[in-house]
C-alpha positions in Angstrom: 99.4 123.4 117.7 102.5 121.2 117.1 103.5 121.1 113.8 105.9 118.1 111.9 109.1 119.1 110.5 112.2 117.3 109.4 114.9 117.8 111.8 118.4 120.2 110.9 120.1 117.8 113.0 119.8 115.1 110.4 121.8 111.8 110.0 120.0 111.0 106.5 117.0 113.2 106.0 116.1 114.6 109.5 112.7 112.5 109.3 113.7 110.7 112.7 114.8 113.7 114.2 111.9 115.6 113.5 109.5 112.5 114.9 111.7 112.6 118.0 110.6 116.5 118.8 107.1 116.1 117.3 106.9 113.3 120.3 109.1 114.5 122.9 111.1 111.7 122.8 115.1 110.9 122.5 115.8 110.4 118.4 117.8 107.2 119.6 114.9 105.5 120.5 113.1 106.2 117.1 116.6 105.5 115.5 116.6 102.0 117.0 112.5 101.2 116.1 113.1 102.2 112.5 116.2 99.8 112.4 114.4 97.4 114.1 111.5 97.4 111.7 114.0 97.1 108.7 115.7 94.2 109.9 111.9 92.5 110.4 109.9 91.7 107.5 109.0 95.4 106.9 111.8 96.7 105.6 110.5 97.9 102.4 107.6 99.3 104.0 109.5 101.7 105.9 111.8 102.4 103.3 108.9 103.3 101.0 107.5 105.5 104.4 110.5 107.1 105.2 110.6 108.5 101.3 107.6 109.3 101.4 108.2 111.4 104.8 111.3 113.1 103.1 109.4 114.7 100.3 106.1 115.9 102.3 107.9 116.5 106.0 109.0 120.1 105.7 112.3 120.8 107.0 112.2 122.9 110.3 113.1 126.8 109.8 114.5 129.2 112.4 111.3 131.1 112.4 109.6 131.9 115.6 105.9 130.6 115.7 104.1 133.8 116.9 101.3 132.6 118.3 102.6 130.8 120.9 
């Protein structure tokens, strides 16, 4: 099972980075939607979101999951 983590590879808080490889995608791209969506109307939404996500997202470890 994939598990959420923050990212070590962090440019604030590793919360996009760690969306990025919970997805499989590049972080760019999640970089660009969360500017996107601050520049629209929602900017304090995702503000409030991405807080949230930094105090409940674990940060990853360098421990080996052993059941996979």
């Amino acid at each position: 099972m994939k598990k959420l983590y923050r990212s070590k590879q962090q440019v604030i808080s590793g919360v996009c980075g760690g969306l990025s490889t919970y997805f499989g995608i590049d972080p760019i791209i999640i970089r660009i939607l969360f500017i996107l969506f601050f520049i629209s109307n929602l900017g304090i939404y995702l503000i409030i979101a991405y807080l949230i996500m930094t105090f409940i997202i674990p940060i990853e470890t360098d421990i080996i999951d052993i059941e996979n």
